[in-house]
TORFIFI-629281 format. One line per field, with one value per residue (C-alpha): residue in three letters; x, y, z; residue number from 1. Coordinates in pm, 1 decimal. Example, Ala and Ser with C-alpha at 12.3 -4.5 7.8 and 13.67 -1.06 7.14 Angstrom:
2
resn: c(ALA; SER);
east: c(1230.0; 1367.0);
north: c(-450.0; -106.0);
up: c(780.0; 714.0);
resi: c(1; 2);
END
This chain:
361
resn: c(UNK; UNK; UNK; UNK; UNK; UNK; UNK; UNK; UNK; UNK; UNK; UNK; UNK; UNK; UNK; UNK; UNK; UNK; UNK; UNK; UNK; UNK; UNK; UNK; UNK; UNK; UNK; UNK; UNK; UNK; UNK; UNK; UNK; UNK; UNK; UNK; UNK; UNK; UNK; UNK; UNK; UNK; UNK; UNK; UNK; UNK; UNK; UNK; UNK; UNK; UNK; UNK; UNK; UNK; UNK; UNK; UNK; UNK; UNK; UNK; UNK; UNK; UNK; UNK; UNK; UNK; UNK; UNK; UNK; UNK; UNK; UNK; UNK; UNK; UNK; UNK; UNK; UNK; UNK; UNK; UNK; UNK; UNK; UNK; UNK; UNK; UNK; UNK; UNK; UNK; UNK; UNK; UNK; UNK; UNK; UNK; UNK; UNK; UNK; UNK; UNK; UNK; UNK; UNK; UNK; UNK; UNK; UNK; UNK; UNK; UNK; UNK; UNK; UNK; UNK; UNK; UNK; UNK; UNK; UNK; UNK; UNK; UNK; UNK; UNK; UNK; UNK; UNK; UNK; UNK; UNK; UNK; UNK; UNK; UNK; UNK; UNK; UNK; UNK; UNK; UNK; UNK; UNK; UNK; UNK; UNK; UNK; UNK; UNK; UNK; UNK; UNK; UNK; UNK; UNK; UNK; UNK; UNK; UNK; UNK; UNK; UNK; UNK; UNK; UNK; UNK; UNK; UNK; UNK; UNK; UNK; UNK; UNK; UNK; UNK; UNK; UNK; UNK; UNK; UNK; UNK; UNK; UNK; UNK; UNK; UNK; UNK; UNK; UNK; UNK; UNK; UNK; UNK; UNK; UNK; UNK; UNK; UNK; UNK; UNK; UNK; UNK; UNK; UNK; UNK; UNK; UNK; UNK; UNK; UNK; UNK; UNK; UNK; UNK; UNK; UNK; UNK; UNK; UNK; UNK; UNK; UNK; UNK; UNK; UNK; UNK; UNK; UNK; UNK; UNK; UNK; UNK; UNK; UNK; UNK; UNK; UNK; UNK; UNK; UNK; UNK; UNK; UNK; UNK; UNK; UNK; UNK; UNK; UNK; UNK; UNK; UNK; UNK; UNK; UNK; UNK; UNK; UNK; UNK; UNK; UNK; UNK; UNK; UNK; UNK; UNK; UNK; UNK; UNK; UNK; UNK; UNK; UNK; UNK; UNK; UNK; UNK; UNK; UNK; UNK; UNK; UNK; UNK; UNK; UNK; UNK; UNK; UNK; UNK; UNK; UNK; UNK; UNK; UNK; UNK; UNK; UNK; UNK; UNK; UNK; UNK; UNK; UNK; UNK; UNK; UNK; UNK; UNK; UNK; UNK; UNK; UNK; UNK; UNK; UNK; UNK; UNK; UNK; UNK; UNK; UNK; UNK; UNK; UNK; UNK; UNK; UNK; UNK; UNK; UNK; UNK; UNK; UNK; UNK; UNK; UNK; UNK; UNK; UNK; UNK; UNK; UNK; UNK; UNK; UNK; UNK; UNK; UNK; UNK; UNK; UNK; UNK; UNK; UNK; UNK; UNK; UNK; UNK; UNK; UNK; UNK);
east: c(2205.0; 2118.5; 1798.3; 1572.5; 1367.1; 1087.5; 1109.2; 818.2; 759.1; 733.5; 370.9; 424.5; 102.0; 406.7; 264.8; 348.2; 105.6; 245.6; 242.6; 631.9; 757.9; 783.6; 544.7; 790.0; 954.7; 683.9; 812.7; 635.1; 788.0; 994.5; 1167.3; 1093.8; 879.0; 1181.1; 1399.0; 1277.5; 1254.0; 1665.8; 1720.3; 1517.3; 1749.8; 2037.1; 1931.9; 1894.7; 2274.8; 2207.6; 2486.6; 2413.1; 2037.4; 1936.3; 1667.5; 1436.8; 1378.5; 1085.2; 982.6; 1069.7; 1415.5; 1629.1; 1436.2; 1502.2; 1900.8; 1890.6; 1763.1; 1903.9; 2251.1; 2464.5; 2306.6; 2609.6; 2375.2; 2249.2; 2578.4; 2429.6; 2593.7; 2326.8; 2295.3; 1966.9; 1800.5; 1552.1; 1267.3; 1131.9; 748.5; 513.2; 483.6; 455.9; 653.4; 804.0; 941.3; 1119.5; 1281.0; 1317.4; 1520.6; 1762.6; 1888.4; 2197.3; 2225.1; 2097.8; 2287.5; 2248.9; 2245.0; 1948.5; 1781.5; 1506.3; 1247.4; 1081.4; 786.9; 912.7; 574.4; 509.2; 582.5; 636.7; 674.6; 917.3; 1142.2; 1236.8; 1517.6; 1354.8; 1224.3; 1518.8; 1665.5; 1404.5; 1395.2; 1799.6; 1797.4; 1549.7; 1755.6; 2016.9; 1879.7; 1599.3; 1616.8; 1410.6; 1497.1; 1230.8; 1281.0; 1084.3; 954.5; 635.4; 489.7; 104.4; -102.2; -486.7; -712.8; -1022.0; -1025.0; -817.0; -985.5; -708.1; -425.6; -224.9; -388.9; -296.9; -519.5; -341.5; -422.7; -526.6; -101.7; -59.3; 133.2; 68.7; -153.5; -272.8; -171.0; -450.7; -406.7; -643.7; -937.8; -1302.3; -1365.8; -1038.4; -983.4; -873.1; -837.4; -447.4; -245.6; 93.6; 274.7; 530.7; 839.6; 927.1; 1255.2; 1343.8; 1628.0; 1783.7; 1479.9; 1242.2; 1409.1; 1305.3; 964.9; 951.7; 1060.7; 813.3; 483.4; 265.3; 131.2; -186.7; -493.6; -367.0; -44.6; 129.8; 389.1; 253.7; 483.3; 195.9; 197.8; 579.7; 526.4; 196.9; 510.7; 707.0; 439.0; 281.4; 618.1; 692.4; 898.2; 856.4; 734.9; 750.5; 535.3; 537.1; 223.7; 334.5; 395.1; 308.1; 119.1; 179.2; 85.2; 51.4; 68.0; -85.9; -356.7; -358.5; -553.3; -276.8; -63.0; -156.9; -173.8; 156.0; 298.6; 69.8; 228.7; 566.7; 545.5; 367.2; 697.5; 898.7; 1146.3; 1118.1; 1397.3; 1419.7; 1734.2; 1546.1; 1454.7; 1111.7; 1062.1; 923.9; 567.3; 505.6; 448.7; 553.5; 336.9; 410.5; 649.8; 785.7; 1095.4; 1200.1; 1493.3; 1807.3; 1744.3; 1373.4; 1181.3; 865.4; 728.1; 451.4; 282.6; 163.2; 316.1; 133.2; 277.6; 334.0; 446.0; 783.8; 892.5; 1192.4; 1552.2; 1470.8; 1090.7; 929.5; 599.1; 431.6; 144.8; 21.7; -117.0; 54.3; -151.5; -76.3; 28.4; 145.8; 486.4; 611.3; 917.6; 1239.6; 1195.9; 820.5; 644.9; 326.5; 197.2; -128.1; -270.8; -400.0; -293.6; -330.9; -325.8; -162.4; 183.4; 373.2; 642.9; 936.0; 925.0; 577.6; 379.9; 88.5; -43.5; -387.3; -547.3; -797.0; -794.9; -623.4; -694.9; -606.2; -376.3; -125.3; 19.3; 280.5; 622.3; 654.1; 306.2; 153.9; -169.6; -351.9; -689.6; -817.4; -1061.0; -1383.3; -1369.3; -1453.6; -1435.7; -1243.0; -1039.3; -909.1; -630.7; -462.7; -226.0; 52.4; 413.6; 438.6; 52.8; -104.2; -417.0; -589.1; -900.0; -1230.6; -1592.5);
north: c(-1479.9; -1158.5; -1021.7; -714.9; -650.4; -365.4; -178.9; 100.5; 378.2; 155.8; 75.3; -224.3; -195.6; -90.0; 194.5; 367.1; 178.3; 461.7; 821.2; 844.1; 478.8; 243.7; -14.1; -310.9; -172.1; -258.2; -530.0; -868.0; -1104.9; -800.2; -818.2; -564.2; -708.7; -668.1; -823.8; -1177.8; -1088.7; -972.7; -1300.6; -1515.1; -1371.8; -1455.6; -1828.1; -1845.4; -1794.2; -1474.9; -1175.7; -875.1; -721.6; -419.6; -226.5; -43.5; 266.5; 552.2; 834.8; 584.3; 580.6; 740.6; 501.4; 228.2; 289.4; 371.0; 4.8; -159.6; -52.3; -169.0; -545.4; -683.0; -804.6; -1059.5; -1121.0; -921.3; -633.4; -377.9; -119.8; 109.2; 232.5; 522.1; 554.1; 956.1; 763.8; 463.4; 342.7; -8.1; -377.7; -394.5; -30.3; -109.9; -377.8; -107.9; 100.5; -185.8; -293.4; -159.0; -318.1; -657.3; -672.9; -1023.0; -1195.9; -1436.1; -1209.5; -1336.0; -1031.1; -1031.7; -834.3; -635.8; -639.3; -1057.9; -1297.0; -1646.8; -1913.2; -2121.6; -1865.3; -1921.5; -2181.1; -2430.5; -2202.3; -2087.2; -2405.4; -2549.8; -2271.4; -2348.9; -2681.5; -2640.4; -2400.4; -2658.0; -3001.4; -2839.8; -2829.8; -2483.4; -2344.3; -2107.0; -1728.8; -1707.6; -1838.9; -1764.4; -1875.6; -1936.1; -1912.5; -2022.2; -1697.6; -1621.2; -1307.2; -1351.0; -997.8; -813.7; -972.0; -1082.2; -1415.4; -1703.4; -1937.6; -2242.3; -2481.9; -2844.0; -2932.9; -2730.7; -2466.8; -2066.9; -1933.8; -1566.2; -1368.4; -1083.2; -804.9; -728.4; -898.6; -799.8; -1167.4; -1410.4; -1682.1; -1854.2; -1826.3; -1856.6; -1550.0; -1455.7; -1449.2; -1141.7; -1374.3; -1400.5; -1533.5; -1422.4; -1431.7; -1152.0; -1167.1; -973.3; -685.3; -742.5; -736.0; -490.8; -221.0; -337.2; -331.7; -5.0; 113.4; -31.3; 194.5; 243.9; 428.4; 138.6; -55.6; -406.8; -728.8; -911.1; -822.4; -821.7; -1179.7; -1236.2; -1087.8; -1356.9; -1605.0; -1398.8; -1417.2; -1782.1; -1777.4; -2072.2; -1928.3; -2252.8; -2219.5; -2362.2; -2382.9; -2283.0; -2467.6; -2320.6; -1996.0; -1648.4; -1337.3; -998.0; -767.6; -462.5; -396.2; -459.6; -776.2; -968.4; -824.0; -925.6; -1265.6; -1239.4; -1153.6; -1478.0; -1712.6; -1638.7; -1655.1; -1936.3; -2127.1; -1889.0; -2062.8; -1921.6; -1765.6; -1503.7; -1309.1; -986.5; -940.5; -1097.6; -1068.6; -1347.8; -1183.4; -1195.9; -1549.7; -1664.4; -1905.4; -2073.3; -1965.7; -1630.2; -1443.8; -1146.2; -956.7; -863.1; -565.7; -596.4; -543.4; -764.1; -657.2; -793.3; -911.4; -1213.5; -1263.8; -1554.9; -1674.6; -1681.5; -1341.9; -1140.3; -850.9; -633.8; -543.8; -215.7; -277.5; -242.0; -430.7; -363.3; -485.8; -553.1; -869.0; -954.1; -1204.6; -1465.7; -1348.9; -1010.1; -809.1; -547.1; -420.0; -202.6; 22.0; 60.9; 101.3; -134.7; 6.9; -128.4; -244.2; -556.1; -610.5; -922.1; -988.8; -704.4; -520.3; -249.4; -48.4; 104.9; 339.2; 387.1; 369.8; 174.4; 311.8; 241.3; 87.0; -174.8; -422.9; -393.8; -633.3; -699.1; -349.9; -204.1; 73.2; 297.1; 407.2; 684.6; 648.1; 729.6; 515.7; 593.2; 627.5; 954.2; 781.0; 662.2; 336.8; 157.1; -224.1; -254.8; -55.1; -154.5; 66.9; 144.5; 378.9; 572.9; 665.6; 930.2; 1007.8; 1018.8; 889.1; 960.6; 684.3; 896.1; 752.5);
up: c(-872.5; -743.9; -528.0; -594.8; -272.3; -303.4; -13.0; -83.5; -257.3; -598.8; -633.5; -476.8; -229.3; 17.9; 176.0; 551.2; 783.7; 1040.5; 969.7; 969.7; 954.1; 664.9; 711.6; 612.8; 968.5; 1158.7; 1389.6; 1439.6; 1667.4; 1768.2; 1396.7; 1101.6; 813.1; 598.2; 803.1; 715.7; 375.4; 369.5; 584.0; 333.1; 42.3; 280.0; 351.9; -36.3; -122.5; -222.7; -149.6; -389.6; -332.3; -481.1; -236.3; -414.9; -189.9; -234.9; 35.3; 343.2; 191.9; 512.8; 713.5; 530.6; 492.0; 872.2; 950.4; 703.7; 678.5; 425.0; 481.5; 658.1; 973.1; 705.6; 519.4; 222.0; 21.2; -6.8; -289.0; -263.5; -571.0; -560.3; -723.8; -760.8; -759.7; -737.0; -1144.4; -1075.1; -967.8; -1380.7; -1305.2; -1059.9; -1280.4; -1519.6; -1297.7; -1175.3; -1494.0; -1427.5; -1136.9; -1205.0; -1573.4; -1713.2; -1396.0; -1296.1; -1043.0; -791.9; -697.4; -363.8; -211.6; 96.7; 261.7; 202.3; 440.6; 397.0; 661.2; 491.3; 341.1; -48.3; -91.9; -231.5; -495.2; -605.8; -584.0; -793.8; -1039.5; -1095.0; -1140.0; -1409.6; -1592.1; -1535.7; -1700.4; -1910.5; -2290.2; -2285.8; -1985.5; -1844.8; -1813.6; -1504.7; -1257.5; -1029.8; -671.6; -683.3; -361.9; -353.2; -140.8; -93.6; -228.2; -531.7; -692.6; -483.7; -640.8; -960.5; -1051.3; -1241.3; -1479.3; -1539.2; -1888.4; -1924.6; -1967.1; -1600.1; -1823.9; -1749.1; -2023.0; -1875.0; -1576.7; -1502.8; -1239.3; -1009.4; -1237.3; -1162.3; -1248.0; -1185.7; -1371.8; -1056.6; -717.4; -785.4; -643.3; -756.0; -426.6; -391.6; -513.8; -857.3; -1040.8; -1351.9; -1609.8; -1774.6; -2063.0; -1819.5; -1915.7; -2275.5; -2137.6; -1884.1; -2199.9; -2453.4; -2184.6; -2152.4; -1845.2; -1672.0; -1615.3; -1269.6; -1482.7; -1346.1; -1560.8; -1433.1; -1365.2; -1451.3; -1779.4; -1827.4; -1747.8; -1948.2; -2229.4; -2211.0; -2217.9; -2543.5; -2750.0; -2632.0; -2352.3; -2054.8; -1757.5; -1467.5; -1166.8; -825.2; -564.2; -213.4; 79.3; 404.4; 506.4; 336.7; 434.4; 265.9; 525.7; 433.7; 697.2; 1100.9; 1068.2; 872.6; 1067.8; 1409.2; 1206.2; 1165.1; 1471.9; 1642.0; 1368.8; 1423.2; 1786.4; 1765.4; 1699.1; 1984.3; 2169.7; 2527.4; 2711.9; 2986.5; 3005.8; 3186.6; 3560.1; 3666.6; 4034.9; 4217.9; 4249.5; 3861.7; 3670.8; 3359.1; 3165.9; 2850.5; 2584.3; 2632.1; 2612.5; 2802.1; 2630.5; 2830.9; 3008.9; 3042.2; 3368.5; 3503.7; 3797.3; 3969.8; 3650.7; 3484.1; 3115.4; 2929.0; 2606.3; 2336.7; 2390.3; 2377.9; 2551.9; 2413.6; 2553.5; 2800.1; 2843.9; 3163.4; 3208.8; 3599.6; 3773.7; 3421.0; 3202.0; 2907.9; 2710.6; 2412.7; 2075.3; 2230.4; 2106.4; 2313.9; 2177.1; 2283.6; 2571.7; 2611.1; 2951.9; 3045.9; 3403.7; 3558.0; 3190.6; 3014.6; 2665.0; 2444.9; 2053.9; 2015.7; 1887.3; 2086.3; 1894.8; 2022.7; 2360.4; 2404.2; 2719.8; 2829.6; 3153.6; 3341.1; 3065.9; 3190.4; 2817.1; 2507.5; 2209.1; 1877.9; 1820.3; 1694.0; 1875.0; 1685.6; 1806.1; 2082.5; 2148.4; 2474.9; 2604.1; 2935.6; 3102.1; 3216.2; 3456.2; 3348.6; 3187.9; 2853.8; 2929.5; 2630.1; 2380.6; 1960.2; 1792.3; 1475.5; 1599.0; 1412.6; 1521.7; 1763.2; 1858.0; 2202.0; 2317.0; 2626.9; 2656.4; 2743.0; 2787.3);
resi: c(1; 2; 3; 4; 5; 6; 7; 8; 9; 10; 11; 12; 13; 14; 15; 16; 17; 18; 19; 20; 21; 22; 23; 24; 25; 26; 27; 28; 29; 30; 31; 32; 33; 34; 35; 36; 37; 38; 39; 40; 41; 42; 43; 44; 45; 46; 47; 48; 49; 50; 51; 52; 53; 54; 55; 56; 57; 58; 59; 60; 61; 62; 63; 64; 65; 66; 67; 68; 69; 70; 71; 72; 73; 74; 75; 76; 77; 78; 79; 80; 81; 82; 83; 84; 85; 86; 87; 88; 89; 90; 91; 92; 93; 94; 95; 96; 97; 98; 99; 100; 101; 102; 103; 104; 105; 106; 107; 108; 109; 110; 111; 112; 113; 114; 115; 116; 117; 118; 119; 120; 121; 122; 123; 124; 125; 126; 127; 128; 129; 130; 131; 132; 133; 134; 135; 136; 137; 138; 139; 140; 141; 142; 143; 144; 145; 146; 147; 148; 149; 150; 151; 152; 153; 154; 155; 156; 157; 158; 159; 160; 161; 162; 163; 164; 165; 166; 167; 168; 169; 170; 171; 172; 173; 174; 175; 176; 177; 178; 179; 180; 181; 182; 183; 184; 185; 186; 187; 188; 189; 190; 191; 192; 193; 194; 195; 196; 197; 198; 199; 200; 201; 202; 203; 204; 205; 206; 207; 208; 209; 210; 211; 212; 213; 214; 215; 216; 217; 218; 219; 220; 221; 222; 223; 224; 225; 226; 227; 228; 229; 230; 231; 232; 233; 234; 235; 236; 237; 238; 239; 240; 241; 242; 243; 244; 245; 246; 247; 248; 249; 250; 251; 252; 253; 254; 255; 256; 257; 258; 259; 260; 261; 262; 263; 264; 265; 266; 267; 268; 269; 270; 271; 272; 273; 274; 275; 276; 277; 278; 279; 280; 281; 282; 283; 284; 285; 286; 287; 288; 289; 290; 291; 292; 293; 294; 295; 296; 297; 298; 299; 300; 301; 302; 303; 304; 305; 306; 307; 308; 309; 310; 311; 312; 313; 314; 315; 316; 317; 318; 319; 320; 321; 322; 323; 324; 325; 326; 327; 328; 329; 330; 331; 332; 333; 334; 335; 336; 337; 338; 339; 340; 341; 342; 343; 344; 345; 346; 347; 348; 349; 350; 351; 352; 353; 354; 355; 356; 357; 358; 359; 360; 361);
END
């Protein structure tokens, strides 16, 4: 089996959450988006993943490499512009061949990674008499007009998958993971494009189901985010370090206290601070006569002087100076945060890569 991860640029609702930075690169827990996603493929058996790559593509390949970190062999496949999830299939057929391929979301995180989808989904394919041609994970939301939706008949089978409905059949999502067998590319050739100008997975599926193919379906386990705006995000980054084992490798000087679980990367400076977890501060970070607070990243080489900062995410080598409360943020790489003098009591961002903020009344 092979993977296909979208990694932007593919009408995949991947877009740049930063000016210059792929948003799948945004760290939470100190790790890139797509980072768990490659590790998920990893944990699954999986070795050969195609990336599909848009206008984030050098940052991508830069991060990524060629996959080893993961034990994955990497091959990235451009595409010029954003026409949709069964384009992208389109695109890889020469990669994926006949193979058994599973598909996966770049921007989607799960908590319990996908191997016992993919197990299931080859043990059917194993011991079935029909064995399906693809496989989807179903997720009930609130808000089930933003997504690919599901409605499910009285024998539990798929009978219509509708994207983006005005009114949904259900309140059954199609999580970003799909599994699929070499007749999706059958399908993803005979669909037209959407309104949106989009060739549509949704309806390369609804395909299959239309001309009698079995299309199995699992409901997921666990929590599942689609991280495509700050509020999911900081979600997140508090779930995963939520489950962070603590460990301090940095300096922290015995006028600074640690509470709770938190880990201080090698390298990293605490100075006359008080870090309460769960939080995590990066290799090369210096944090002084500060307050770190729960569910707080601050990652490689950034500067926290005289602040407050809590529910929040820090990217790489920015600075945090004389800022009195920060909550529920995200501030971008390189970014520079400080107080000119008068004071708000507190302060929200959404702030892209490389920018610089001075706090006024």
């Amino acid at each position: 089996m092979k993977g296909l991860i979208l990694a932007g640029g593919s009408g995949t609702r991947l877009r740049p959450i930063t000016h210059t930075g792929a948003k799948q690169l945004v760290p939470v827990a100190n790790t890139p988006i797509l980072f768990h996603s490659l590790q998920h493929l990893a944990d699954a058996g999986i070795k050969e993943v195609g990336v599909i790559v848009g206008d984030t593509a050098e940052e991508i390949r830069e991060a990524v490499g060629d996959g080893s970190q993961w034990g994955l062999e990497v091959t990235y496949l451009p595409q010029e512009a954003p026409l949709g999830l069964a384009h992208c299939v389109l695109i890889a057929h020469e990669f994926l061949g006949d193979d058994d391929f599973v598909m996966y979301l770049g921007d989607n995180l799960l908590r319990d990674g996908i191997v016992s989808f993919v197990e299931g989904f080859e043990a059917a394919r194993a011991t079935d008499e029909v064995p399906a041609a693809a496989q989807i994970l179903l997720a009930p939301v609130p808000d089930p007009q933003r997504f690919g939706v599901a409605a499910i008949g009285d024998d539990g089978s798929i009978v219509e998958l509708v994207e983006k409905p005005e009114v949904p059949p259900s309140n059954l999502a199609l999580v970003g993971v799909y599994l699929f067998d070499k007749t999706i590319h059958e399908a993803v050739r005979a669909i037209e494009p959407s309104e949106r100008g989009e060739l549509e997975i949704t309806d390369a599926i609804q395909w299959l189901i239309d001309n009698g193919h079995r299309v199995r379906h699992e409901e997921l386990k666990g929590w599942w985010l689609d991280t495509g705006k700050l509020t999911p995000l900081l979600e997140a980054n508090r779930l995963l370090l939520e489950i962070l084992e603590p460990e301090i490798e940095g300096t922290v000087d015995e006028a600074s206290r640690i509470e709770g679980r938190v880990v201080v990367a090698e390298g990293a400076v605490v100075t006359r601070s008080i870090i309460r977890g769960p939080a995590i501060i990066g290799p090369g970070t210096e944090v002084t006569d500060s307050y770190i607070g729960p569910f707080t990243s601050v990652d490689a080489d950034c500067a926290v002087v005289d602040s407050e900062l809590e529910h929040s995410i820090v990217l790489a080598r920015s600075t945090i100076s004389n800022v009195p409360r920060i909550t529920d943020s995200l501030i971008g790489r390189d970014a520079v945060v400080s107080r000119s003098g008068e004071r708000p009591a507190a302060n929200r961002f959404l702030v892209g890569d490389h920018c610089q903020i001075t706090i006024t009344p």
